[in-house]
C-alpha positions in Angstrom: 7.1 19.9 6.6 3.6 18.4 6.3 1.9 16.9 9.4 0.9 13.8 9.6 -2.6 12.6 10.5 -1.9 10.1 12.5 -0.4 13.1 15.3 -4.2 14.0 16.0 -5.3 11.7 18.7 -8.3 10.3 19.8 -10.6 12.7 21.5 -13.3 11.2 23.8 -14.3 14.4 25.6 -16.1 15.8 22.7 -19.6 14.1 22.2 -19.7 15.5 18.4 -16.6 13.8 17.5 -17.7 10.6 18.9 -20.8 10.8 17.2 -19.2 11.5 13.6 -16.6 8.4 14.2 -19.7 6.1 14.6 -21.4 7.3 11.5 -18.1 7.1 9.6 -18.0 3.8 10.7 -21.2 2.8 9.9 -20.9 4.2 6.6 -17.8 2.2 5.6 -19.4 -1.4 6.5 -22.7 -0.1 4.7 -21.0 0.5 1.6 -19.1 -2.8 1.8 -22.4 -4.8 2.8 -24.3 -2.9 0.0 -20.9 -4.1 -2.5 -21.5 -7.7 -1.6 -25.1 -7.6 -1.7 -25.4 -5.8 -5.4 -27.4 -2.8 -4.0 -25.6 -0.8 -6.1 -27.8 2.5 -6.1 -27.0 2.3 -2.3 -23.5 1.7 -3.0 -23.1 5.1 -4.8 -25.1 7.0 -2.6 -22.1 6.3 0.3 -19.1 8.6 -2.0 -19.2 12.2 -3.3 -20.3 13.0 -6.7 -16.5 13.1 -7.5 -15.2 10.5 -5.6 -12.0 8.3 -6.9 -11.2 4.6 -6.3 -7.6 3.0 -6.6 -7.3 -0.4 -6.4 -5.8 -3.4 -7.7 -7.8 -4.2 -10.7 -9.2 0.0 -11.0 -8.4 3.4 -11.0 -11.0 6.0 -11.4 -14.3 7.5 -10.7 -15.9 5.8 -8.1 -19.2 5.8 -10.5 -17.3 3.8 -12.8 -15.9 1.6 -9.9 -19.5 0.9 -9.2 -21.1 0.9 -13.0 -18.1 -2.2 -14.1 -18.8 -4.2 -10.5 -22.5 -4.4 -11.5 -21.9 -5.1 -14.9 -20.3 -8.2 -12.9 -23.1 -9.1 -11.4 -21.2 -7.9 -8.1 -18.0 -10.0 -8.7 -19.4 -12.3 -5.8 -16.5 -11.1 -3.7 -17.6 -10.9 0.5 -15.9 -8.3 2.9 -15.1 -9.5 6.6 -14.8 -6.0 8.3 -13.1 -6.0 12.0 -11.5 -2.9 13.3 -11.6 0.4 12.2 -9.3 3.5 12.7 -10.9 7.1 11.8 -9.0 10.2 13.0 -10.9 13.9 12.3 -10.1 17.5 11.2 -13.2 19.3 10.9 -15.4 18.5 8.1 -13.1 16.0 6.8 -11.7 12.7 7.6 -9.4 9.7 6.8 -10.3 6.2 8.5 -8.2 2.8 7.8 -10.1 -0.3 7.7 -9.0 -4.2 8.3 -10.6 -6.1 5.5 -10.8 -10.1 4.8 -11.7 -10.8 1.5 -13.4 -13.7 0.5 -13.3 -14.1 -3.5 -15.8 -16.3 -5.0 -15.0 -20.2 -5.3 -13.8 -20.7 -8.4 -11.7 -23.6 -10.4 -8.5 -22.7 -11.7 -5.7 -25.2 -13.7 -8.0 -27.6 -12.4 -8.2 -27.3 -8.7 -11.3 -25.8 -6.7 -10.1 -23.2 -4.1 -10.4 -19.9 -2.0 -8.9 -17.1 -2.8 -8.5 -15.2 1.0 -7.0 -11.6 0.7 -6.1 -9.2 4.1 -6.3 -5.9 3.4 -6.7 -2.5 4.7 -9.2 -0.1 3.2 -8.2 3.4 3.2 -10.4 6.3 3.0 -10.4 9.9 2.7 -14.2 10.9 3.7 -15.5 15.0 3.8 -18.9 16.1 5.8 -21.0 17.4 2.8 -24.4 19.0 3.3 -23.8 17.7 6.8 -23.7 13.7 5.7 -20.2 12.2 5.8 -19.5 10.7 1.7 -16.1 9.0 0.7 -14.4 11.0 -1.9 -11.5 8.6 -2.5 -11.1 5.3 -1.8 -8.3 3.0 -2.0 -6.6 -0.7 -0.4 -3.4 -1.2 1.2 -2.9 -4.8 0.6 -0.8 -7.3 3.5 -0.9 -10.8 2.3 -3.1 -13.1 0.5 -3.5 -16.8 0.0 -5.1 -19.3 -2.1 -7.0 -22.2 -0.1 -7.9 -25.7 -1.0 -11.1 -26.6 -0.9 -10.7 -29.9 -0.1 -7.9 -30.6 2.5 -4.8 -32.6 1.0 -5.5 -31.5 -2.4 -2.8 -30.3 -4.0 -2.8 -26.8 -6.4 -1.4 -27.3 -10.0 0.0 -23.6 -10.5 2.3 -21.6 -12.3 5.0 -20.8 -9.7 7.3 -18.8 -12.0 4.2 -16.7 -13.2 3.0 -16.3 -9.7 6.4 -15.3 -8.2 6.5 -12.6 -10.8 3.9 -10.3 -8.5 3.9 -8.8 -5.9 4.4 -10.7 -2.2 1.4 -8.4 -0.8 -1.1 -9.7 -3.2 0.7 -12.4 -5.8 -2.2 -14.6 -5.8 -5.0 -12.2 -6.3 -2.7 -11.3 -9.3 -2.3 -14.5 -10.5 -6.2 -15.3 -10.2 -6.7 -11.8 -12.2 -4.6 -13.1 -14.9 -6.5 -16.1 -15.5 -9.0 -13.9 -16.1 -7.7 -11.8 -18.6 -7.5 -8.9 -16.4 -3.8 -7.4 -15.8 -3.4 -6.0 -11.8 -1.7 -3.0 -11.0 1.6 -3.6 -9.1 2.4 0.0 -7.9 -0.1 -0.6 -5.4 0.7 0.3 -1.4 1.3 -3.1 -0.1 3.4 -4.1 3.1 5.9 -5.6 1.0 7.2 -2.4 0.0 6.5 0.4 2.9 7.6 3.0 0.7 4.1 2.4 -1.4 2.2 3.1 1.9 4.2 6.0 3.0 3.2 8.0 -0.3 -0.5 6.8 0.6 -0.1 8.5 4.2 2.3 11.6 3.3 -0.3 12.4 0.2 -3.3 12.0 2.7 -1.6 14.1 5.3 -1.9 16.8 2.5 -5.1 16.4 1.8 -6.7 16.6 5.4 -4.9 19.4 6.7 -5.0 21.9 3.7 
């Protein structure tokens, strides 16, 4: 039976350990400061040359990931980063952090809103050339929400279309459709634990093998 990562606890006695936590930390909020600021070159410099991203609107090489959120112009998406979990086995790693996600402001059926995501990033991090570089990335999505901009206005939307999704992430869903993008619902969400499970069992693996 494989173990799971979560079983190694948090070790304050040893001063390298400590230190590697606080640059994987620091690492993670980089790379989501240099996403929302379109430093892109930066961007690519925090994953492995191989890296992978999975996530609700990609699934890939994290070069790509970058390459189509430039051709964007950044997507104008901003990350609200608050606490992150890392746990260690040697030169490798797997950290879970809490996410808000502020989309841009956009007008959609003709209402002005905010589209306000809670996630939890997920990464699988490995000490290379002795610099710690995510080598897979993906999102385990709790609940979203879409936010008028101007209090008492009421949202024109498709309710059957938006009930259709997933409960973890219907709206960011419904505001991909409008978009003509189609969202991947076999993502690990809260709304089905037995998505999230497969993340963990599969990272378990990965980290002690």
């Amino acid at each position: 039976m494989t173990k799971d990562f979560h079983e190694v606890v948090l070790d304050q006695s040893d001063d390298t350990k400590v230190m590697d936590r606080l640059k994987i930390r620091e690492l993670l909020e980089y790379e989501r400061y240099t996403r929302d600021n379109c430093y892109f070159d930066q961007e690519a410099a925090c994953y492995s040359d191989d890296a992978s991203i999975h996530v609700s609107w990609f699934s890939g090489p994290a070069k790509d990931y970058i390459a189509k959120t430039k051709a964007a112009g950044g997507g104008g998406s901003k990350h609200k980063m608050n606490s992150t979990m890392i746990w260690l086995n040697g030169d490798k790693a797997i950290a879970e952090m809490s996410v808000t996600m502020l989309s841009p402001r956009q007008a959609i059926d003709g209402n002005e809103f905010d589209l306000v995501s809670y996630v939890r990033i997920f990464s699988e991090l490995k000490k290379i050339n002795g610099q710690w570089k995510i080598v897979y990335g993906d999102c385990i999505y709790e609940r979203d929400s879409l936010v008028p901009t101007l209090p008492g206005s009421n949202l024109k939307l498709d309710n059957d279309e938006i009930n259709q999704y997933r409960e973890s992430y219907k709206c960011l869903c419904y505001v991909l459709s409008r978009s003509g993008q189609k969202a991947d619902q076999s993502q690990p969400g809260d709304d089905k634990p037995e998505t999230v499970e497969k993340l963990y069992a599969d990272a378990s693996e990965w980290f002690f093998n």
